[in-house]
LUMZA-61099 format. One record per atom (N, C-alpha, C): x, y, z. Coordinates in pm, whole numbers, padded with zeros to 5 digits, always signed. Layout:
<atoms>
XYZ ...
</atoms>
This chain:
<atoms>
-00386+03289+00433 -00501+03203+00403 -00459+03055+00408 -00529+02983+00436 -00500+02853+00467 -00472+02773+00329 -00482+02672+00254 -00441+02594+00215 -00570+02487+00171 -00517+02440+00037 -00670+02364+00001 -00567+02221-00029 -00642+02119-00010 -00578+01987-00044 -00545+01968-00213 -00608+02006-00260 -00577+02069-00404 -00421+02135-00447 -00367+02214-00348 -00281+02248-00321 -00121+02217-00305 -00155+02097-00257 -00018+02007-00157 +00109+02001-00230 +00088+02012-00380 +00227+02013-00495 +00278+02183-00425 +00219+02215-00423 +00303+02410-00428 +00370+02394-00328 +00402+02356-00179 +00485+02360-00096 +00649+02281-00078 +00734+02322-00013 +00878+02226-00018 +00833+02150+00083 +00759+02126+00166 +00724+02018+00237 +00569+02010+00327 +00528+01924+00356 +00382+01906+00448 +00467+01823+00527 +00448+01898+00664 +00469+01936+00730 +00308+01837+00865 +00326+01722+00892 +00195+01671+01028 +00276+01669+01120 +00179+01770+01227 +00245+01757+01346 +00131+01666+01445 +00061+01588+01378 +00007+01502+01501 +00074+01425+01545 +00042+01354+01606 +00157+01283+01732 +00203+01128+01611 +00295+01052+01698 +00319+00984+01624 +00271+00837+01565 +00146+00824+01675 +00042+00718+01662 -00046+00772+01545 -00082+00911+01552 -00191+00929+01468 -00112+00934+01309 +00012+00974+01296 +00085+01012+01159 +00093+00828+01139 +00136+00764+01239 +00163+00588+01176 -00010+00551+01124 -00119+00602+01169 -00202+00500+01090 -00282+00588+00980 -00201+00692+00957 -00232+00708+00797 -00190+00892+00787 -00131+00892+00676 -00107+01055+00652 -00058+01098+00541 -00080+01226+00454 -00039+01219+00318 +00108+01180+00310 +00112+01078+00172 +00261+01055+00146 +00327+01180+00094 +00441+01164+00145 +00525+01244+00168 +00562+01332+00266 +00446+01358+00375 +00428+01397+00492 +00563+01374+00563 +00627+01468+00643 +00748+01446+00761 +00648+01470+00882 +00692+01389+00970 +00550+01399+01155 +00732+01455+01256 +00633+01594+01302 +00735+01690+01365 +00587+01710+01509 +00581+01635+01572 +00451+01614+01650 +00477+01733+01720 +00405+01835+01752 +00402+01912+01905 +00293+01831+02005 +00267+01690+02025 +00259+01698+02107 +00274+01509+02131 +00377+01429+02213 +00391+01287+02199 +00286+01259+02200 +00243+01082+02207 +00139+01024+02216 +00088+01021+02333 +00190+01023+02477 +00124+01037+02601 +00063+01138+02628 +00166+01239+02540 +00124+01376+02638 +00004+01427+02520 -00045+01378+02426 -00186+01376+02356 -00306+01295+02461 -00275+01198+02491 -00326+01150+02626 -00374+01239+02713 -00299+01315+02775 -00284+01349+02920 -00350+01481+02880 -00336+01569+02772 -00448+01652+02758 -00566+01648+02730 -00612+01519+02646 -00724+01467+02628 -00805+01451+02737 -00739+01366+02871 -00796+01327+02956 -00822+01458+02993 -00718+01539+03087 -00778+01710+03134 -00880+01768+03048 -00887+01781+02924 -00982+01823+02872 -01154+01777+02911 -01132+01653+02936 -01258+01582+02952 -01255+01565+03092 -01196+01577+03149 -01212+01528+03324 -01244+01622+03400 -01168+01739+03358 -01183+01912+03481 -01226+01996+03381 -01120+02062+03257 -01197+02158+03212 -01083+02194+03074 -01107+02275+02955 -01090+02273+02857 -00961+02405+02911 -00990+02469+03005 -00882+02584+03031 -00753+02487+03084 -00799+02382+03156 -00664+02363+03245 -00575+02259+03104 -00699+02152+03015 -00621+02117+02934 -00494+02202+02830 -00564+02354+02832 -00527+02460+02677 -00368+02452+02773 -00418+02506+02892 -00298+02589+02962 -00165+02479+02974 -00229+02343+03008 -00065+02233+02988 -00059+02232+02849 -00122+02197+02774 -00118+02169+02629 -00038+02249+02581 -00061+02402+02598 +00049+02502+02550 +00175+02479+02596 +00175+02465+02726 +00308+02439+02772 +00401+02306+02725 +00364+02221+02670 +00376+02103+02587 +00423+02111+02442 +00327+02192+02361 +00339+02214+02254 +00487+02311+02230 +00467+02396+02317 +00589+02541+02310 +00709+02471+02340 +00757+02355+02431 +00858+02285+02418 +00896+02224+02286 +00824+02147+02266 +00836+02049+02108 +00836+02128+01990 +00802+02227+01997 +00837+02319+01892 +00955+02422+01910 +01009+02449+02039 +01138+02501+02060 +01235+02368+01999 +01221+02229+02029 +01312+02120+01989 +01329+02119+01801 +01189+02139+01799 +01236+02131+01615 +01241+02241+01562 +01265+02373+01629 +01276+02494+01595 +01497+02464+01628 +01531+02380+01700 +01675+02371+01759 +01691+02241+01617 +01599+02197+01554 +01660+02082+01525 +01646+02072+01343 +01529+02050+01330 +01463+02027+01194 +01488+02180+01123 +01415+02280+01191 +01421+02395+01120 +01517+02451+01127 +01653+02446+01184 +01801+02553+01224 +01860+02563+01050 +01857+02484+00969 +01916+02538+00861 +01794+02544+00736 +01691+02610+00758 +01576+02667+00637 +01600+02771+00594 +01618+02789+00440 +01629+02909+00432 +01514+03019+00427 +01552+03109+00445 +01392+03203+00457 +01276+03189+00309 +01386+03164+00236 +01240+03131+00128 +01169+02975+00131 +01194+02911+00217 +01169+02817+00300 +00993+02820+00290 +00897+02707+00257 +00779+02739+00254 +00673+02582+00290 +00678+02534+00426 +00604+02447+00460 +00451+02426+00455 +00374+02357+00462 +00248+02289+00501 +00217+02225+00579 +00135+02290+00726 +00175+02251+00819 +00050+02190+00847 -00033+02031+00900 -00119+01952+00894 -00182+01920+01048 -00297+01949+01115 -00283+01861+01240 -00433+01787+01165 -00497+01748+01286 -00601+01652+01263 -00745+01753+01215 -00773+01893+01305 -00878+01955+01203 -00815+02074+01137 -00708+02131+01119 -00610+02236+01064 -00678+02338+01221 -00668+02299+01318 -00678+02361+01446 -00552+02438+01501 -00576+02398+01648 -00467+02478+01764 -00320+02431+01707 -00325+02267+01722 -00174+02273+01718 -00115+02253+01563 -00171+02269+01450 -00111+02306+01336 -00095+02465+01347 -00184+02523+01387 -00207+02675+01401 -00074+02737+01504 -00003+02660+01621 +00087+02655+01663 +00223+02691+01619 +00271+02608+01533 +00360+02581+01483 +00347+02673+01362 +00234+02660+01260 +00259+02790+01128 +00272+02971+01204 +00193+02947+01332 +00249+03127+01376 +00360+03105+01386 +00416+03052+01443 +00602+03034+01496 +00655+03095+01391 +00620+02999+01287 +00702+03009+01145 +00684+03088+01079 +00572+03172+01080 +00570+03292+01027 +00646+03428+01109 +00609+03376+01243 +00686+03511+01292 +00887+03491+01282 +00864+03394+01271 +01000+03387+01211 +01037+03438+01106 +00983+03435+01023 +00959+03502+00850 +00950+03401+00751 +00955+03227+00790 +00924+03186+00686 +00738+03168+00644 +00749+03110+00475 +00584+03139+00477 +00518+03044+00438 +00467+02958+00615 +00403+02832+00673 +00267+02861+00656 +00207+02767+00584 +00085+02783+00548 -00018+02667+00643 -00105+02662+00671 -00163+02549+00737 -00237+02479+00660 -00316+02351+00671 -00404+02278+00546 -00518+02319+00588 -00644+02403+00581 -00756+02420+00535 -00820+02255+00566 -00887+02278+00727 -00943+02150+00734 -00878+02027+00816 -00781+02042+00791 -00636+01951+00867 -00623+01796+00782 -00598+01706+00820 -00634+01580+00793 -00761+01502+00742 -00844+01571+00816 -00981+01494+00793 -01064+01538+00677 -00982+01656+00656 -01028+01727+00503 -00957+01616+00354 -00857+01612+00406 -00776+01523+00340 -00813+01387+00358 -00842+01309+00406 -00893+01223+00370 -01041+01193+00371 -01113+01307+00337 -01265+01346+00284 -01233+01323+00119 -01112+01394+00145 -01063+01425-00042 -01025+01275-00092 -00958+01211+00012 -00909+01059-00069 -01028+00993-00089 -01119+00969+00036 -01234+00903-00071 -01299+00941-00162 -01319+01076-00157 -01420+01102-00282 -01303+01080-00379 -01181+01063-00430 -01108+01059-00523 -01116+00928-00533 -01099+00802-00462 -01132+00711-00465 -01207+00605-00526 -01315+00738-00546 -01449+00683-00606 -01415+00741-00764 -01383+00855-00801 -01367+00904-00956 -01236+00862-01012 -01136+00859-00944 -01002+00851-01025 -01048+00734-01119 -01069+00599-01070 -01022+00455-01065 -01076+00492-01247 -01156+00500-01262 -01269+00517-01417 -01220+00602-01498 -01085+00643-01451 -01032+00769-01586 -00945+00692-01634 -00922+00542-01609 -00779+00510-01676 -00852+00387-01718 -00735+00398-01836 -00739+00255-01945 -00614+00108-01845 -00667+00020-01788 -00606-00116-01734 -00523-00190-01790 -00468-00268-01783 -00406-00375-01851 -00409-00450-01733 -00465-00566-01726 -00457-00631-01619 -00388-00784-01622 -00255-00798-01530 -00197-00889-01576 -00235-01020-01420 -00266-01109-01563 -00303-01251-01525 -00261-01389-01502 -00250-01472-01418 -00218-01588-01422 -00187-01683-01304 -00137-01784-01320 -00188-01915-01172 -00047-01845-01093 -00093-01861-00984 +00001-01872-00855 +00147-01887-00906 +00251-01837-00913 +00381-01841-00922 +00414-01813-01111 +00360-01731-01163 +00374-01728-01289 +00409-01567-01311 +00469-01515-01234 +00558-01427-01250 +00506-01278-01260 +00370-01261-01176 +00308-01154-01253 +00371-01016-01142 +00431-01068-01047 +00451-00952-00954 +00605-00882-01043 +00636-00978-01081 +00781-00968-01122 +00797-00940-01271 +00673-00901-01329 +00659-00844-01463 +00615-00677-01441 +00538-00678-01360 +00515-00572-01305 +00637-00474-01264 +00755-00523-01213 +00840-00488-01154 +00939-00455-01259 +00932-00551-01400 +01041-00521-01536 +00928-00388-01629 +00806-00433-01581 +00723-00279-01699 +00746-00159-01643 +00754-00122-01496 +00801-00028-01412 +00912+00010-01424 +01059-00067-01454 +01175-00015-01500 +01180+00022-01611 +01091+00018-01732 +01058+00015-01848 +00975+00188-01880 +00936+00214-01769 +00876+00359-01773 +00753+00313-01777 +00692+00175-01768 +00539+00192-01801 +00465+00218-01632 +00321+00226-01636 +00264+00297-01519 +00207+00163-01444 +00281+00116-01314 +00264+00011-01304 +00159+00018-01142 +00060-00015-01125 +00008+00006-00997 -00028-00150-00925 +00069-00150-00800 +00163-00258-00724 +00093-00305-00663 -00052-00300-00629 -00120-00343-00505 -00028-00403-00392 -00013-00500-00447 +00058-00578-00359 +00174-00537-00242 +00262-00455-00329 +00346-00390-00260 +00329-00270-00196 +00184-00228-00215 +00138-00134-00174 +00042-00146-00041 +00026-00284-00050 -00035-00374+00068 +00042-00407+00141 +00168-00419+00157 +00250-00509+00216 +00261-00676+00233 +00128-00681+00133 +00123-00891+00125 +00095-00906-00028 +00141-01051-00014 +00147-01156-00151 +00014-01202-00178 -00121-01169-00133 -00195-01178-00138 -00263-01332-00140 -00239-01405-00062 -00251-01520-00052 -00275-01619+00128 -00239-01708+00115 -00264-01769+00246 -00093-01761+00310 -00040-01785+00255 +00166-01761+00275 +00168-01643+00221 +00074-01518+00205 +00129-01385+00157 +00172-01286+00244 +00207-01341+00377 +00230-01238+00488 +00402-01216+00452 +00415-01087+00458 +00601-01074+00423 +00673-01097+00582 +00771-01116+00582 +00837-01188+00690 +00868-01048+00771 +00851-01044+00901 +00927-00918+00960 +00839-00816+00953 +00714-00806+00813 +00648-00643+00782 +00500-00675+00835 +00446-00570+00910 +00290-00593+00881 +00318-00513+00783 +00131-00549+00804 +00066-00416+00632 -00010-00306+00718 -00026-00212+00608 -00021-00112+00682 -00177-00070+00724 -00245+00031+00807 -00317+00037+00749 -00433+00064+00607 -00604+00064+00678 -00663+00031+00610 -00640+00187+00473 -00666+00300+00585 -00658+00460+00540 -00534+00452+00505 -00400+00422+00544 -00288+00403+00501 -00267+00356+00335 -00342+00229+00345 -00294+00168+00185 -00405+00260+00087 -00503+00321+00114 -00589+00410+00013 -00524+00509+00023 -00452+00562+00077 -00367+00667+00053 -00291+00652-00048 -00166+00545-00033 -00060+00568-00141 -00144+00498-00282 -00278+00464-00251 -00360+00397-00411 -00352+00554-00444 -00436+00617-00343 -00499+00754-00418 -00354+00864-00475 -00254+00848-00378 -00100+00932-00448 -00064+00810-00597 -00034+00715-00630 -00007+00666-00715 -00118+00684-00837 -00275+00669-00843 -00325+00748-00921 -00346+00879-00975 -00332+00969-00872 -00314+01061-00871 -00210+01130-00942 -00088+01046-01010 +00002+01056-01058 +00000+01014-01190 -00049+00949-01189 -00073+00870-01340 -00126+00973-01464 -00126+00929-01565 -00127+00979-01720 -00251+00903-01749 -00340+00975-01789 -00508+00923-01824 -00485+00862-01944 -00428+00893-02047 -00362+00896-02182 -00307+00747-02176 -00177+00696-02089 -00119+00600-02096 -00220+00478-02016 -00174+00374-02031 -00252+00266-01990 -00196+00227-01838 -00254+00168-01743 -00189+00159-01590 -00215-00028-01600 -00091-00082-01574 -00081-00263-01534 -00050-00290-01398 -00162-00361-01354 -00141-00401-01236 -00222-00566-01241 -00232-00589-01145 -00223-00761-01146 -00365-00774-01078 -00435-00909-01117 -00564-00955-01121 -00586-00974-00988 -00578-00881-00883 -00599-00902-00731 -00761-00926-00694 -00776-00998-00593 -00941-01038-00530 -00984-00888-00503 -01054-00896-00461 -01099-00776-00334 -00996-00765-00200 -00985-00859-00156 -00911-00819-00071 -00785-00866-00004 -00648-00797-00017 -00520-00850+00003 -00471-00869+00127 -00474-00984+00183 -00449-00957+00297 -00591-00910+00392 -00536-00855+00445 -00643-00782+00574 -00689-00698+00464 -00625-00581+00400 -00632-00470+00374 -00838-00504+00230 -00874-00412+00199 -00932-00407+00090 -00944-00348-00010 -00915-00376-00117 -00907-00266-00288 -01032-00207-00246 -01004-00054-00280 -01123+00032-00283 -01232-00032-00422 -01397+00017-00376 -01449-00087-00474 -01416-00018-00642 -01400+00124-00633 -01464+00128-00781 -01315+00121-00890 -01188+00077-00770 -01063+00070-00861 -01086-00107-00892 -01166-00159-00812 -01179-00292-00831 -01282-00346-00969 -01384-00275-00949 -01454-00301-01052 -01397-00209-01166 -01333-00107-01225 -01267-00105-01302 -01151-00202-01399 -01068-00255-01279 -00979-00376-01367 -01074-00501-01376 -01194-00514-01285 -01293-00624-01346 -01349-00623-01485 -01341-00450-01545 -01360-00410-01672 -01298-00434-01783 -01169-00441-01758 -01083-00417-01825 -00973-00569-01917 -00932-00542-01996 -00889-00630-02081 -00735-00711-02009 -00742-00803-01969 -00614-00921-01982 -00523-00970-02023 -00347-00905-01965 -00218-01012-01988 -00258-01105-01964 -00242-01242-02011 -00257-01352-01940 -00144-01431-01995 -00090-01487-01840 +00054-01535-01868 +00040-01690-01879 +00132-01770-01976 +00145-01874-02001 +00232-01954-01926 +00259-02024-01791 +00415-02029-01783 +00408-02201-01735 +00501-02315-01772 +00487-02402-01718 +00527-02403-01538 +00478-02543-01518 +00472-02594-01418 +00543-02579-01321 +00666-02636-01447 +00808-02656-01310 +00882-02500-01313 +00893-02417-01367 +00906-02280-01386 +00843-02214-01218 +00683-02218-01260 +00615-02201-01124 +00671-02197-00999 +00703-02366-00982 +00775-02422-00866 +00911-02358-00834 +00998-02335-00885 +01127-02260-00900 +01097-02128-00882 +01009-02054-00928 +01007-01921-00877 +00931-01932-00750 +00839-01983-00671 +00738-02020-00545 +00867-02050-00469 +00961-02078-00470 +01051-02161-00359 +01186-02065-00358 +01192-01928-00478 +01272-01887-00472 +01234-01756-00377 +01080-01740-00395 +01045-01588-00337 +00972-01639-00199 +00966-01738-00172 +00860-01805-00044 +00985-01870+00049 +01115-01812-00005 +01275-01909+00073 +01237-01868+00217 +01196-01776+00266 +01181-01713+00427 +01046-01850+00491 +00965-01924+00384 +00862-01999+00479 +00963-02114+00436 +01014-02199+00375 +01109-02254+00357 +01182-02338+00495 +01251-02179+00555 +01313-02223+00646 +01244-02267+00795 +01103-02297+00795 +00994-02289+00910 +00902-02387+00890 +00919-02486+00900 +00769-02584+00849 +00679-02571+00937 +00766-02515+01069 +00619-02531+01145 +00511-02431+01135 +00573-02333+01097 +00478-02179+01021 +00390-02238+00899 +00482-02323+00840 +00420-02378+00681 +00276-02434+00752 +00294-02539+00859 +00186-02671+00837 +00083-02575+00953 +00147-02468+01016 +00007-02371+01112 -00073-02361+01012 -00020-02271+00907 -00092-02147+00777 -00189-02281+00706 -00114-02415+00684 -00173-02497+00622 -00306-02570+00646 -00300-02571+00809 -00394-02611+00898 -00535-02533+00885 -00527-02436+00826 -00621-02290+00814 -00750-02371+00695 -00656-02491+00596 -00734-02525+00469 -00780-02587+00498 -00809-02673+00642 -00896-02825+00672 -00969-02824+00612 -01069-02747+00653 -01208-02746+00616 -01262-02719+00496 -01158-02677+00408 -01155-02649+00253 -01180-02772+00179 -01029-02839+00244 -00953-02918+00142 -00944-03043+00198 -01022-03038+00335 -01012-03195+00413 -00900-03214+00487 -00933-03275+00559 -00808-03334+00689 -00683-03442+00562 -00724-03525+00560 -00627-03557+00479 -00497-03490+00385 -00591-03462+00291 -00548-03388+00236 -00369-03313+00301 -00465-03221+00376 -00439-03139+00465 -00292-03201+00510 -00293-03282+00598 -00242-03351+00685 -00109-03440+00560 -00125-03449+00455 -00008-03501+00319 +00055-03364+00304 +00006-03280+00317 +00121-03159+00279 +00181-03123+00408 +00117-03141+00472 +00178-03075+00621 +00319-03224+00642 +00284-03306+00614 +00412-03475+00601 +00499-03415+00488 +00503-03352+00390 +00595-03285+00300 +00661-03198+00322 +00573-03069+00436 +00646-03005+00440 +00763-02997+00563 +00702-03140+00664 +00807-03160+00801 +00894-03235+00727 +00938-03276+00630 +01010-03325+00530 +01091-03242+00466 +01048-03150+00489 +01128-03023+00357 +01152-03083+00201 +00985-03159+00160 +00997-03166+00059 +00946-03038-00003 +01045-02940-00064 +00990-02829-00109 +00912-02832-00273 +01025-02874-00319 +00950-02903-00483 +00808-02955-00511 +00829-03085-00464 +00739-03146-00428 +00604-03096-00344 +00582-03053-00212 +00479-02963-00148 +00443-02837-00243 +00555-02723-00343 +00510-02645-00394 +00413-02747-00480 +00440-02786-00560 +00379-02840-00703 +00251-02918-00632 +00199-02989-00502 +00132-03051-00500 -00019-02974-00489 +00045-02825-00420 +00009-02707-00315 -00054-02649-00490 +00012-02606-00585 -00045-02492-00696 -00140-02617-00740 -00144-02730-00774 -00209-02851-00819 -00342-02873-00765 -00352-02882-00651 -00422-02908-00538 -00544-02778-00483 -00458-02675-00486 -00550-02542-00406 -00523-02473-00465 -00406-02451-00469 -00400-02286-00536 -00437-02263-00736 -00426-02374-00775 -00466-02310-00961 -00611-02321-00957 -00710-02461-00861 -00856-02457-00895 -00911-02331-00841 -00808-02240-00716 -00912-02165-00685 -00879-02027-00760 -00755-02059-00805 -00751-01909-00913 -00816-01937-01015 -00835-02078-01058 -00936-02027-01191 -01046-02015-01148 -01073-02043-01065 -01256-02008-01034 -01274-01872-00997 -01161-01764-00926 -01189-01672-00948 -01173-01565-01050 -01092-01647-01105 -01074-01578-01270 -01200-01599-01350 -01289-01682-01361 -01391-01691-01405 -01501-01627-01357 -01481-01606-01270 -01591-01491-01174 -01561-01341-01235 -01392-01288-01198 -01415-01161-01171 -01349-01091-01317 -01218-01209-01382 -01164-01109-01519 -01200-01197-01600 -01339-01270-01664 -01376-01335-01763 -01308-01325-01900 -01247-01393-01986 -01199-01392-02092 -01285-01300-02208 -01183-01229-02240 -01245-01115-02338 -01183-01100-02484 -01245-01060-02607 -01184-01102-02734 -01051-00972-02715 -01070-00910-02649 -00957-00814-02580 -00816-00843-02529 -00850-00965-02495 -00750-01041-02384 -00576-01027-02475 -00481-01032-02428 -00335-01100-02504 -00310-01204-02408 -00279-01311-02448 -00177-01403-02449 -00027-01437-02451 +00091-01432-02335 +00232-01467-02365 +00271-01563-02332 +00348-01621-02362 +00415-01794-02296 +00516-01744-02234 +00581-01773-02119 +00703-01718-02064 +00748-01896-01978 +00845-01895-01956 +00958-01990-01947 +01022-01956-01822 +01137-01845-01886 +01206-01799-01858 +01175-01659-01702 +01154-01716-01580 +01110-01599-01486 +01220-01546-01393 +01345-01500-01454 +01486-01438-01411 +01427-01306-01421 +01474-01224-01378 +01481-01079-01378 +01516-01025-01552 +01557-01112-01618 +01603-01094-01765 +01529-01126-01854 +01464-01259-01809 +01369-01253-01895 +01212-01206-01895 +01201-01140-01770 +01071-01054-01708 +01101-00934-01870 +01221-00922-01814 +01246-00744-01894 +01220-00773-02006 +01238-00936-02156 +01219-00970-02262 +01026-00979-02240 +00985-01022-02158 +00830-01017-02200 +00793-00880-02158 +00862-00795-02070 +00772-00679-02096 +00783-00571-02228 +00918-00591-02259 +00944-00550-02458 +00784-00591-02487 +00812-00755-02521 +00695-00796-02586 +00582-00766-02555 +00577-00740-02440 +00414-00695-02400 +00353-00528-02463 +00503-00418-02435 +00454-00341-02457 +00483-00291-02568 +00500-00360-02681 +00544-00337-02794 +00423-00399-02905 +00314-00491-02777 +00208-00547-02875 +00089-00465-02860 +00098-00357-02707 -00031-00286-02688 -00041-00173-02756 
</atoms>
């Protein structure tokens, strides 16, 4: 019998064999992609399928598939032991998941297929999407541009508390300089995936901290009803001075640092915000490599009026709220305010 998405804990592995374009733009985490069939040669049956006829596609297709599964039958599978027990995924739990679990059964191990394939599974992430977000109690941590909230997040997480990363779960800093150097982000089905595995994990009981994100990070977008949940929900709000700010902005932003001309492109984006002028004084700071200086003028200038205005929009001050002063934004003293934090909730 096939396999319910409900399911996916009982197996030693899931097991997608769609090709490797379709496993890169989204697939359950933890998933290994053992494709029977590449991305061309998904192509090239597609096209036969649609061009002459569904027999001549089956008949290469098989012959395709039966290779790539002799390779990971030589490769991946040579040391399983027979109590060995996969989950094997294609896009509708069709031919070529159905492929690969006969193999494995006539082998004797006991390969189950997913009931539905993929698209069942992510039927299941949205509708989870929509209920998880409302079973948990928030802590939502707050504050201006460079005040340490990614990096508190990161000391409550070593701490055992339940920390949900957006950010890092986005692959951006969520900002206008929030692109990480070297990474895109992933996708859209991609980043609701590891939201929906990281809730999915969580303790209803314990409280989940994650940080006062917009709607949308980057490209990517917070699903709505995890969004309007921490819009619900009660406020860290961090205290931290100025020059603190600046010192941590120049310590984690060192990769735009070394590029002004990346700096004054990204900067060029605010004309119309913030005026040509304007504009055009930071972009003279930053062909300067005045860094201190451009940070502090930059959180002063754009970045604190427009976080408080959306702080006033979306996490309004609540008699709920806590308050910490922090100074100190080392990796040491992250770990001293998250004591304090979670020793006051």
């Amino acid at each position: 019998m096939p396999a319910t998405v409900d399911e996916l804990a009982a197996f030693d592995e899931i097991i997608d064999v769609r090709s490797p374009g379709e496993f890169a733009e989204d697939h359950i985490p933890g998933a290994i992609n053992l494709p029977v069939l590449s991305n061309a040669e998904r192509v090239r049956v597609g096209t036969l399928y649609k061009q002459v006829s569904s027999f001549e596609a089956k008949k290469i297709g098989a012959a395709l598939v039966a290779r790539n599964i002799a390779l990971h039958l030589d490769t991946w599978f040579a040391d399983k032991p027979k109590s060995y027990r996969p989950l094997v995924v294609c896009w509708r739990g069709g031919s070529r998941s159905g492929s690969l679990t006969h193999i494995l059964q006539k082998i004797g191990f006991a390969a189950t297929q997913l009931d539905g394939g993929y698209k069942a599974y992510r039927r299941h992430v949205v509708a989870e999407l929509a209920r998880l977000p409302a079973l948990f109690a928030y802590r939502v941590v707050s504050g201006p541009t460079g005040s340490g909230k990614s990096r508190l997040l990161l000391a409550l997480a070593s701490e055992g508390a339940q920390v949900l990363d957006l950010e890092v779960l986005a692959a951006h800093r969520g900002s206008l300089l929030g692109a990480l150097p070297g990474q895109a982000q992933p996708s859209q089905k991609s980043f609701e995936s590891a939201i929906w595995s990281a809730l999915n994990g969580f303790d209803p009981a314990l409280p989940v901290f994650v940080e006062s994100e917009s709607k949308k990070i980057g490209a990517l977008r917070v699903p709505a009803a995890l969004i309007a949940s921490m819009h619900a929900s009660p406020c860290l709000r961090l205290d931290v001075p100025l020059a603190a700010r600046v010192q941590l902005l120049t310590e984690d932003y060192a990769h735009f640092l070394l590029d002004p001309e990346t700096i004054n492109r990204q900067l060029g984006f605010l004309t119309a915000l913030r005026g040509s002028e304007t504009v055009a004084a930071w972009q003279a700071l930053a062909t300067r490599q005045a860094w201190p200086e451009l940070v502090a003028v930059l959180l002063e200038q754009h970045y604190d009026p427009a976080y408080l205005n959306s702080l006033s929009r979306n996490y309004a001050p609540s008699a709920s709220d806590l308050s910490f002063h922090a100074e100190d934004l080392s990796a040491s003293g992250m770990l001293r305010l998250a004591h304090t934090i979670l020793a006051a909730i």
